[in-house]
N, C-alpha and C positions, 0 to 999 in steps of 0.2 A: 342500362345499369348506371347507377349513379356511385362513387366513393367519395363517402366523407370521411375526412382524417380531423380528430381532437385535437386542438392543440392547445395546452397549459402553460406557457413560458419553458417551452421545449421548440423553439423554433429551427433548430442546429437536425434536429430528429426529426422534424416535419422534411424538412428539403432533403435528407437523405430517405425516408422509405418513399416520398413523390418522385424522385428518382427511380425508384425501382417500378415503382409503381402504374407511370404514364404510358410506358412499352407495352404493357399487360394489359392495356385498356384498347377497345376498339374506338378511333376517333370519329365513325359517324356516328357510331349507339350510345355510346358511355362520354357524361361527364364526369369531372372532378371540383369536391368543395373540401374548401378547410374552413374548420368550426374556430374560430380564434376566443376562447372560451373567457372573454376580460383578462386576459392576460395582468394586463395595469404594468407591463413593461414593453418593450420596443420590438415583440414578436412579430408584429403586423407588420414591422416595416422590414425585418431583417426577413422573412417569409418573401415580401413583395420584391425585395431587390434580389434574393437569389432566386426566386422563379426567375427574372428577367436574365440574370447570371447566368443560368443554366439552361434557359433555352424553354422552361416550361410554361409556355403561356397561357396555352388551354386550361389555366386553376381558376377557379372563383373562389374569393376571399371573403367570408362573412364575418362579423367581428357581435360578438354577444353584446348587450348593454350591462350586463352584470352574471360573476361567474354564480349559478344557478347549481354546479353539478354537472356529471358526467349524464347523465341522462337528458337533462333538459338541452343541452350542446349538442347532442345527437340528433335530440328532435325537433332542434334549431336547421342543422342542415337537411334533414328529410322531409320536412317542410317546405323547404325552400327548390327541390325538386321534384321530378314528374318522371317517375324511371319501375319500370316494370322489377326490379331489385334492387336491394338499396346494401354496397357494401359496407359495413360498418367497422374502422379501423382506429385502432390508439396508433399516437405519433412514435410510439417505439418499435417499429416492427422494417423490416426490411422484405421486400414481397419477391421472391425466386420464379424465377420463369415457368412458364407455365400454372401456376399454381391461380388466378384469377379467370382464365378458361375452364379448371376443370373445376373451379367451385359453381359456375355459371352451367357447365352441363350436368353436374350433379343434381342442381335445381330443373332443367328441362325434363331429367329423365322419366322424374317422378310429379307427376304432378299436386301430391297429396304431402309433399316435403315442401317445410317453407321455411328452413331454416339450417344454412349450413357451414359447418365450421372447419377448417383446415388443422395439417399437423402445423402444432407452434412447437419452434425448436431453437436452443441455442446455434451461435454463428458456426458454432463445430461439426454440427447436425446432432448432437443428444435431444431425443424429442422431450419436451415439456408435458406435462399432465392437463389438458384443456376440455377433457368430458369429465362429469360428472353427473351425482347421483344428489336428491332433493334432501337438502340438511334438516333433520328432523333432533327433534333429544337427544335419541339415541347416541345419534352422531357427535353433540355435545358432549356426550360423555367417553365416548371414543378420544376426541380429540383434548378435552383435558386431563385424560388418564396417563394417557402417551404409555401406554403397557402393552405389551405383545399379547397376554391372553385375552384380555380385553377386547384388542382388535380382533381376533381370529376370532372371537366369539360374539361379536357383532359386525363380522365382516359386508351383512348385506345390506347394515345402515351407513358404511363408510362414504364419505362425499367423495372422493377423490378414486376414478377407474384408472387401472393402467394402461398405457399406453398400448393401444392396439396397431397395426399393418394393415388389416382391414376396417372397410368402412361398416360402421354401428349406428345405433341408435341410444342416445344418452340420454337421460332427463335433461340435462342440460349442456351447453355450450360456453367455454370462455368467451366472452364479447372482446377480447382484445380484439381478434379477426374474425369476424362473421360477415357472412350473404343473407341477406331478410329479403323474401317474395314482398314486391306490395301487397297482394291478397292478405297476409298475417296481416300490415299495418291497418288495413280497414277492417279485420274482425276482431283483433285485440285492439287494436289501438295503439299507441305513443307508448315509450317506455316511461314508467312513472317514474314523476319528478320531486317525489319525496324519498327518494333514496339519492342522496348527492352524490357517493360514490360507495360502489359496493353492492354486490346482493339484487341490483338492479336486473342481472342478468338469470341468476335462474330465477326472480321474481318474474323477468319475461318469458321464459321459456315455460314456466308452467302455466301461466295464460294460454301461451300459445297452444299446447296440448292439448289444455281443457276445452279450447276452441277447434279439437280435430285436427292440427295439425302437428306433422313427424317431423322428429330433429333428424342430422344426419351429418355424421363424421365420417369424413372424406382425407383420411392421410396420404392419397397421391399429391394431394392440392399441401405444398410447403411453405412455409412464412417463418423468417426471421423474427425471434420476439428477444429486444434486449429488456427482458424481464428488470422493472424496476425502473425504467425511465420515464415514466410519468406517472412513478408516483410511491411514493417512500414505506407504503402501510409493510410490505415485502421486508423491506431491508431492516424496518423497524422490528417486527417481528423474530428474524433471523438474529439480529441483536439482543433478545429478549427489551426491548425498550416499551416503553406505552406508546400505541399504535393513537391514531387523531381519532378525535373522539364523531366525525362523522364516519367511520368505521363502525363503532359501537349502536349507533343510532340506526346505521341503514340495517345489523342486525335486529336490535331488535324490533323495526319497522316490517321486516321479512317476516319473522317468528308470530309477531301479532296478524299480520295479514294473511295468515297462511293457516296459520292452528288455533286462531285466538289468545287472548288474553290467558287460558288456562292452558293453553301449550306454551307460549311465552316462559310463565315459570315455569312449567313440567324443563322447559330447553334449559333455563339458568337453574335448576333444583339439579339438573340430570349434571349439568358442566358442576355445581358445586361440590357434587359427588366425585364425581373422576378426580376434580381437584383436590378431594381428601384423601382419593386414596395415592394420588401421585405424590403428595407432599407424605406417607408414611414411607414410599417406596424410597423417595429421594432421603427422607431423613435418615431410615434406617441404611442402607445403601452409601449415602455421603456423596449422592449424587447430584448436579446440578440444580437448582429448579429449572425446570423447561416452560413456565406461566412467563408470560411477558407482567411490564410492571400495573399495576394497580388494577388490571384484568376482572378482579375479585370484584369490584367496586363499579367498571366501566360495564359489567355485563346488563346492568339493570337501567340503562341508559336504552331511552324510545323515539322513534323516528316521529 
């Protein structure tokens, strides 16, 4: 098994889940890489002197020549190894004992599973929402309604499953914390590197399917996620602020790759709708807007 951990000028976050993380690892099978994604600040060096700090020396440090994206950084370090799995991890995560064993026998048991993802949970244990379902229109118009009859009456286009106990099958996986079999990277291939960040993930996860292979959500397997530290689109969001505009792009790279061109707008026709009717809701109501800023304007933006 191999773990690559992302790192974007979060160096402080790389050395604490590598901490967690080296225990959890067997030292003759499994190595460890960090992706140093152009940082263009002094990540590399503050990474290398607290590996020596702290005793972890078994890392290998690759350093990108240009920050490319979350995708091409991942498939900078699975390239760069030779491991029968390949664990794929953002630098915000803190990895709980036991939980990198049983993502590793979740993938032996099944042979026909090549892809699998752990519960991700704040440091309190509240679990996070990490399966999902394939974002279609629909779902666009779910999510800019923000209306209760809405949802319930498109409950089976919603992206977002709740948190289960037991192990499932999603369309899709958060890649914060995921285990990829090699066999997926030689029948899909690489995660495409036209999504810089965002969307990257169930864009793999539905390759992965249409190539035969089963996802599978394993919540004995537990991972610390400090949701937001690598990377602001969250918090922006939660603030209603305008999210970066390679957010906007890797959607509608997903939308046109998936449904074409005429699903593309059916997805921004269907959100412009929700939109209308949540701004009567809100007007009549005196209720907040819940649209982040210029949303309206960024949704026609293409990868």
């Amino acid at each position: 098994m191999a773990a690559i951990v992302l790192n974007y000028r979060t160096p402080g976050l790389v050395l604490d889940c590598l901490e967690t993380l080296v225990g959890e690892l067997d030292p003759v099978r499994d190595e460890v890489v960090v992706v140093d994604n152009a940082s263009g600040d002094e990540s590399v060096t503050r990474i290398r002197e607290g590996l020596e700090a702290r005793g972890l020396r078994d890392v290998t440090v690759l350093e990108a020549e240009a920050n490319r994206g979350f995708s091409a950084g991942l498939n900078l370090g699975v390239r760069a190894c030779r491991a029968d799995a390949y664990l794929l991890l953002n630098s915000d995560l803190l990895i709980l004992p036991g939980a990198v064993s049983r993502l590793w026998e979740a993938l032996q048991e099944d042979s026909s599973v090549g892809i699998v993802g752990p519960r991700l949970q704040w440091p309190d244990g509240t679990p996070q929402v990490s399966c999902f379902r394939d974002p279609t229109p629909w779902s666009e118009l779910i999510g800019s309604s923000g209306t209760g009859p809405i949802r319930s009456l498109l409950s089976r286009w919603e992206v977002p499953i709740g948190v289960s106990d037991s192990p499932m099958e999603p369309e899709w996986l958060s890649f914060a914390a995921v285990l990829i079999r090699h066999g997926v990277f030689q029948s899909v291939g690489p995660l495409d590197e036209g999504f810089f960040m965002y969307f990257e993930d169930c864009d793999y996860c539905r390759r992965a399917r249409r190539s035969g292979w089963r996802l599978r959500y394993e919540p004995a397997a537990r991972i610390v996620h400090l949701r937001g530290g690598s990377s602001p689109v969250k918090a922006l969001s939660a603030a209603r602020k305008r999210r970066p505009a390679y957010y906007y792009r890797s959607r509608g790279r997903y939308f046109v790759k998936t449904y074409g061109r005429v699903g593309w707008l059916a997805a921004n026709l269907a959100w412009v709708v929700g939109r209308g009717i949540a701004w009567l809701r809100e007007t009549l109501g005196g209720k907040t807007p819940h649209a982040v800023e210029r949303e309206f304007l960024d949704i026609w933006m293409r990868g």
